[in-house]
N, C-alpha and C positions, 0 to 999 in steps of 0.2 A: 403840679404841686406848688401850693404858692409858698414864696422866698418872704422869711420875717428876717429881719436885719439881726445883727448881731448885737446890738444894743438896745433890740428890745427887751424890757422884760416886766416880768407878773408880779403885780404888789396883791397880797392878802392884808385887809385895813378890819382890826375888831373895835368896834367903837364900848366907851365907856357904859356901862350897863345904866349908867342914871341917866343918857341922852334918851333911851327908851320911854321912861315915862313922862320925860318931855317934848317929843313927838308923837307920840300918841293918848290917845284917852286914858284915863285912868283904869275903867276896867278892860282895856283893851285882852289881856289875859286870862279874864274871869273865866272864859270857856275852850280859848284857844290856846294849846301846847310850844307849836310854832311854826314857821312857815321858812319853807326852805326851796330855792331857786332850780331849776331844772332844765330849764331850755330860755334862752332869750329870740324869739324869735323876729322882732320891731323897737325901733327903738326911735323914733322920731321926735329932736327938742325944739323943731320949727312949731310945732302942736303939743309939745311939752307930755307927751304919749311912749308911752311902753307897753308891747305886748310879747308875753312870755306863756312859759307854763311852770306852775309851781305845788308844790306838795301844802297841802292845810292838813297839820294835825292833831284834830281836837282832846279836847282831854275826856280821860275816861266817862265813858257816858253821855259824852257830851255830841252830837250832829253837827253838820255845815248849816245846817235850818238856826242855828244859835251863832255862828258867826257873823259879828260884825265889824267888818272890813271899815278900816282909814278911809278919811273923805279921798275921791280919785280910784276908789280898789274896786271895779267891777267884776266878778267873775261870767267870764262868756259860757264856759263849757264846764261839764263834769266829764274828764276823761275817766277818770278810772275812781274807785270804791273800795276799798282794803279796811273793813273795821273801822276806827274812828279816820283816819287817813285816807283822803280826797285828792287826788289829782285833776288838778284846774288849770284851763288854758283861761288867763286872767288880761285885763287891761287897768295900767293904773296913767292916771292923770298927774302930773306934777303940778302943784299952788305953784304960782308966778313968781314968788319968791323965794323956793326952791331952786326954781328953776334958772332966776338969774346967779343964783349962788355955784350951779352946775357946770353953768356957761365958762364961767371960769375958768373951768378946767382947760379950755382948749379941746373941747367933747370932739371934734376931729378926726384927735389925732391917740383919740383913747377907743382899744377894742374893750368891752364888757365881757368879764367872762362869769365862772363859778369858782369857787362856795359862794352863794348868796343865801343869806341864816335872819332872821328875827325870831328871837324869842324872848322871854322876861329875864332872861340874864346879858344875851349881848344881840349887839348887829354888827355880820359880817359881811364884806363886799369885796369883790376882787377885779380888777381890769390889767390891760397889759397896754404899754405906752411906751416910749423911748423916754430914756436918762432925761432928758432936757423936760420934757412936759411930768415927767414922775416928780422934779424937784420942787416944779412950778406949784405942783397943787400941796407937795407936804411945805414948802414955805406958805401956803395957803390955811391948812387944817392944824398943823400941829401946834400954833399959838391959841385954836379956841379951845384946848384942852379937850375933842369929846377923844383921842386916841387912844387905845388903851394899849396895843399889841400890830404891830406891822412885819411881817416877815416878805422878804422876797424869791423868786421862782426862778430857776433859767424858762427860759418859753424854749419848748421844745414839741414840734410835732413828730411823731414817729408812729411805728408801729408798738415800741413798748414805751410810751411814753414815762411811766411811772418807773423805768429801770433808768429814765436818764441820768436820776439823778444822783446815780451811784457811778464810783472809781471803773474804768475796766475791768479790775482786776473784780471787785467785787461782783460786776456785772457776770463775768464767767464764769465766777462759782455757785451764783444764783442761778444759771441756767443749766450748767450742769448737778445739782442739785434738785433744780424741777424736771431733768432730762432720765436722771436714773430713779426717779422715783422718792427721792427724799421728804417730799412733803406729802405724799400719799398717805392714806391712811388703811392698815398697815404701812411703814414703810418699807421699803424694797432694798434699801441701802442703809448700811449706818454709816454713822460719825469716821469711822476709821475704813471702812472701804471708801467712802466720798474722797475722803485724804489721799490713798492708793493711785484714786483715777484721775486725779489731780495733780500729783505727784509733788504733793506737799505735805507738812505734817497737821495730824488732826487739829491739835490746838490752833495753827496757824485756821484752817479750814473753818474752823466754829467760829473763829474771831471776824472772818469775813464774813459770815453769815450774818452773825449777830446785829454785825454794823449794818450790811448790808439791809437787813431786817428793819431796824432802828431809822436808817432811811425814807423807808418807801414808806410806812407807819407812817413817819411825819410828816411827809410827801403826799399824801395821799388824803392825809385829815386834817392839814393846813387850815386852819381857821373853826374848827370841829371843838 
């Protein structure tokens, strides 16, 4: 299992929606919904090259035959076909000017992860870094004004990663909750028997749910 330090952690960055039609063409829109990130699989800035897989999804009635991709946007493959929605194993090129802007970061010492979003209302983009190269780039980006929204993550690998980032306490009552059947549909348990096996009272019970709820929602659609 690899060991991430306890100082690392996960920024989600939404950029201002008007940096959109200034990096891109102006009808870049006209047929495409949006493009949303899915696997980073390469990621090379010696050749200024990223190869990933990502979702294109056009608007109604509209094909990938009517998509026109940013200079640098090659699509290699068509994985998968779902209605106007394309799964694309893609290659994009970064302009040189870009890319010396990238550099900056200290790219290194930054893992790339997901939500990765473009669409005509925002761009979003998320990596996990240590304290020290995190501050490096927001004293970097937050003076050009494009930020609109930055939240951050613990970086946590597990097996229920999305419960990490609830209380203990919370975490128990979610799981015995998914354990007796509470979220089934019928449910198997109600509000005041879950409280019983708990051995707490319902109100307290609901209240953890709710948070706990409220949580992983936001956990989960972080930059959504």
């Amino acid at each position: 299992m690899s060991f991430i330090p306890s100082y690392m952690r996960k920024i989600i960055i939404e950029m201002n929606p008007g940096l959109v039609s200034k990096v891109l063409q102006r009808n870049f829109f006209e047929n495409l919904e949006y493009i949303e990130g899915k696997a980073l699989l390469k990621l090379d800035f010696e050749q200024g090259v990223k190869i990933g897989i990502c979702d294109i999804k056009m608007r109604n009635g509209c094909t990938l035959q009517e998509f026109e991709g940013p200079h640098g946007f090659e699509i290699l493959n068509i994985l998968k076909e779902e209605n106007n929605k394309y799964t694309c194993l893609v290659k994009i090129k970064y302009k040189s000017n870009l890319l010396r802007v990238l550099k900056l970061f200290h790219v290194e010492n930054i893992i790339y992860d997901l939500p990765f979003i473009v669409s005509e209302e925002k761009i979003v983009f998320a990596f996990i870094a240590d304290s020290k190269t995190l501050k490096k780039l927001l004293q970097i980006v937050k003076p050009l004004g494009f930020i609109k929204n930055i939240s951050f993550q613990k970086v946590a690998f597990s097996e229920y990663t999305a419960l990490s980032c609830l209380t203990e306490r919370q975490k128990e009552v979610v799981i015995a909750a998914k354990k007796h059947g509470y979220y089934e549909f019928p449910r198997r348990i109600t509000p005041e028997e879950l409280s019983k096996e708990l051995g707490i009272s319902k109100a307290t019970t609901i209240e953890h749910l709710r948070k706990a709820e409220n949580r992983i929602i936001s956990h989960i659609t972080a930059g959504y």
